[in-house]
N, C-alpha and C positions, 0 to 999 in steps of 0.2 A: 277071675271068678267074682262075683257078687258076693257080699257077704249082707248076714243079715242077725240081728242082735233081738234076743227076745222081748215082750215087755217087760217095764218093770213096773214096781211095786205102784207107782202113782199113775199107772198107765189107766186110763178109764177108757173102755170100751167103747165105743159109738155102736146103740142101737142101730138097726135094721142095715146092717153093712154084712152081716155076713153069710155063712158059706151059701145059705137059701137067694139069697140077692145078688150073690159077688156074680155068679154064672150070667144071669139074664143082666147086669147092671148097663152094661154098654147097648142093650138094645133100647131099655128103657129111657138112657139117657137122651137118645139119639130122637126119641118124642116127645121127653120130656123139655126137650132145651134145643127150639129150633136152630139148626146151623151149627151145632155143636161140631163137628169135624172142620168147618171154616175157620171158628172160634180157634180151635185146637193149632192152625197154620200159621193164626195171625197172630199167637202166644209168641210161635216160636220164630216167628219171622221179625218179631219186635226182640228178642231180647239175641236175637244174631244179628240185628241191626245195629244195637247198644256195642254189641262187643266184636262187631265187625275186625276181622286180622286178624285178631288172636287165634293162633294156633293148638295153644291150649287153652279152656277154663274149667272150671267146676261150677255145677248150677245144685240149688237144693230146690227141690220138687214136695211140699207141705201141702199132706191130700193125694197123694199120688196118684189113690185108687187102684183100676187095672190096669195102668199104663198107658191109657190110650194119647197122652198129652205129650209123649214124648214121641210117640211113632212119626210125624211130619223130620224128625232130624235125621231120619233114612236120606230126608232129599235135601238137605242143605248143605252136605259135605264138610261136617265139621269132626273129621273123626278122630279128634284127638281132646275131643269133648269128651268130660263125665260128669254122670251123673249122680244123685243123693236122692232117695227116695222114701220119704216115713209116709208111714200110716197106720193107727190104729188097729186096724182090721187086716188080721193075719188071712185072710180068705179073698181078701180083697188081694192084697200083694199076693198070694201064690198065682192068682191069675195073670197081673203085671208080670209074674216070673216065667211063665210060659211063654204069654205071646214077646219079651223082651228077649230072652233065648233065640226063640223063632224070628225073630229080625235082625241078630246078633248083635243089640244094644246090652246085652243082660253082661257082659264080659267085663263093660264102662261099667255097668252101676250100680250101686250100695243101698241096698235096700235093707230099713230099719222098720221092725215095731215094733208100735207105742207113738204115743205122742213127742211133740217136736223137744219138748224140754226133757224130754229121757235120751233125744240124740248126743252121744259121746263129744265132747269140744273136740274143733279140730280147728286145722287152718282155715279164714273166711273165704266163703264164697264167694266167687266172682258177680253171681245173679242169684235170682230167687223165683218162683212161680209158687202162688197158691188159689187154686180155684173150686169155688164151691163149698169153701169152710168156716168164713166169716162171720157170714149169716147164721151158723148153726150155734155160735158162740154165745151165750147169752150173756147180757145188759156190757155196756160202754167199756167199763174199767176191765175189762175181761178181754174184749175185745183188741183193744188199745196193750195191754197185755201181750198177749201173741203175738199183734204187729210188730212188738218190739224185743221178742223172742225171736222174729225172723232178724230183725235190722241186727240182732247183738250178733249172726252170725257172718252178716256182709263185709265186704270189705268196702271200704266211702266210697263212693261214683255210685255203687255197683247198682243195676237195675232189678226194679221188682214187678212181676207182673201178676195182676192181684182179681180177679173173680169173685162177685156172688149179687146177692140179688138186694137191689136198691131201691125202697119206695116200696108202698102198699094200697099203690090206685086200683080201687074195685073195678073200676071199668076196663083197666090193662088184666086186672086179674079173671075177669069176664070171659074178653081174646082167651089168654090162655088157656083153659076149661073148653072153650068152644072148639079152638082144634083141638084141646086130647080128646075131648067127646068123638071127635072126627076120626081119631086112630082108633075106637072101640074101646076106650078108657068107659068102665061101667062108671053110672051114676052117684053111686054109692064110695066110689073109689074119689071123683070128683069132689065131693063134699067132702070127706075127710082131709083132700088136698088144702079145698079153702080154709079149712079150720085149723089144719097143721101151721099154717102160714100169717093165721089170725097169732099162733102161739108161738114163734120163733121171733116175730117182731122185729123183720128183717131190717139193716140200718134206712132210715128214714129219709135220705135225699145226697145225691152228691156232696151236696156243702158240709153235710154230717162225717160221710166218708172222710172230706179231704182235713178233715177239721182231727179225727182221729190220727192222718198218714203226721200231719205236721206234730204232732206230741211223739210219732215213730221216728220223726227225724225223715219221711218221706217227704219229698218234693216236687214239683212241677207233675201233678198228673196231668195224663192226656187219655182221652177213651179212647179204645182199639175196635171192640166189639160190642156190640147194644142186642140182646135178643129180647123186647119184652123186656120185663124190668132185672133180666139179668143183664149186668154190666162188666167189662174187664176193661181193666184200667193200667196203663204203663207210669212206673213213677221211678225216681231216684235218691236215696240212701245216702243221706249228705247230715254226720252226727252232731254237725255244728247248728243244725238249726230245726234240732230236738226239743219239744218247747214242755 
C-alpha cells in the first residue's frame, strides 16, 4: 500500500496547484510544454540507463504532481522498482493516486505531502527526478538550497534528472505564445503568461545552472530533452566535489 504523511507545519502551499487545476493540469500541460509525454520517456529512459541491472532501486520523485512522469515505467520492466513521491499539493497527489492505482504502480509508491524537507529521513535513494520546480524557487541561494536538499538524500553515484525552464530570450518567448495562441490559449491569458515569467526570473543560462549543480556536489551534466527554453538535464551526485 502507499502511504502518505500529512503536511507539516513549515509546508507552504504552492499557489494555483490545486483541486480547480489538479483535474485539467495534464491537459494543460500537454500545450503548455511541447513533447511533454516524450520528455516524460526520456526521464525514465536516462535514469534506467544509469541504473541498468539492478533489480531493486528506490527513486525520489520532487514535484510529483499527477503522476504522469512515472507512467512510461509500465514499459521498462523494472518491477521491483519504487518509488517516493512529494508534493505540496494534496489535490495534486490524489490525482497521481488514482491514475497510479489504475496502472498498478500505486502499491510501489510513497506518496508524501508537503515539501521535500518535511520528508521523514530514510535510507538514500538510489536516483532522483525533479521537473518543473526550480524555476519556481525564487533567487540563487534558495535554489542551490533544494538542490542540496535533494543530493542530502542520495546515495554518491546515484543520478539526478532535473527540469525547468532556462533563459528568458523574448524571441523564444515569442514561439511559445504563438503556438498557445494556436491551441486557443486567449490573449489575455497569453499576457499574463509573459509577465508571470518576467517575475519568476527563470535561471539565466545553462552555465548558471551547472554552476548551482557543482555547489550541489552534481556533476557532469548532459541535456536529454530541449522544449523551447525548457531544458532536462541528466547529472551525478558525487559529494566529494561539493563546492
Amino acid at each position: 500500500m502507499a502511504h502518505e504523511h500529512p503536511a507539516s507545519a513549515v509546508h507552504h502551499f504552492v499557489p494555483g496547484f490545486g483541486a480547480d487545476r489538479a483535474a485539467h493540469y495534464d491537459a494543460q500541460a500537454s500545450v503548455n510544454l511541447a513533447g511533454i509525454q516524450a520528455a516524460y520517456e526520456l526521464c525514465v529512459s536516462a535514469l534506467t540507463a544509469q541504473l541498468d541491472g539492478q533489480d531493486t532501486a528506490s527513486l525520489l520523485f520532487v514535484g510529483l504532481g499527477t503522476g504522469s512522469e512515472l507512467m512510461p515505467y509500465t514499459r521498462f520492466n523494472v518491477p521491483g522498482w519504487r518509488f517516493t513521491g512529494v508534493d505540496p499539493s494534496e489535490a495534486m497527489l490524489a490525482v497521481a493516486r488514482k491514475r497510479l492505482e489504475a496502472e498498478g504502480i500505486l502499491s510501489r509508491t510513497h506518496l508524501h505531502v508537503g515539501e521535500l524537507r518535511t520528508l521523514p529521513s530514510g535510507p538514500p535513494f538510489d536516483g532522483a527526478q525533479m521537473m518543473g520546480v526550480l524555476h519556481h524557487v525564487e533567487g540563487e541561494e534558495a535554489r542551490i538550497e533544494l538542490l542540496r536538499e535533494v543530493t542530502r538524500r542520495l546515495k554518491p553515484g546515484a543520478p539526478l534528472v532535473l527540469g525547468c525552464r532556462v533563459g528568458n530570450d523574448p524571441e523564444l518567448m515569442n514561439v511559445e505564445l504563438r503556438r498557445l495562441r494556436a491551441y486557443g490559449i486567449p490573449p489575455e491569458d497569453l499576457e499574463r503568461r509573459r509577465q508571470l515569467f518576467s517575475v519568476i526570473r527563470p535561471i539565466e543560462s545553462d552555465a548558471a545552472l551547472f554552476a548551482m549543480f557543482a555547489r550541489a556536489g552534481l556533476v557532469a551534466p548532459r541535456p536529454i530533452f530541449v522544449s523551447l527554453q525548457f531544458k532536462i538535464f541528466l547529472a551525478r551526485f558525487e559529494p566529494d566535489a561539493a563546492g
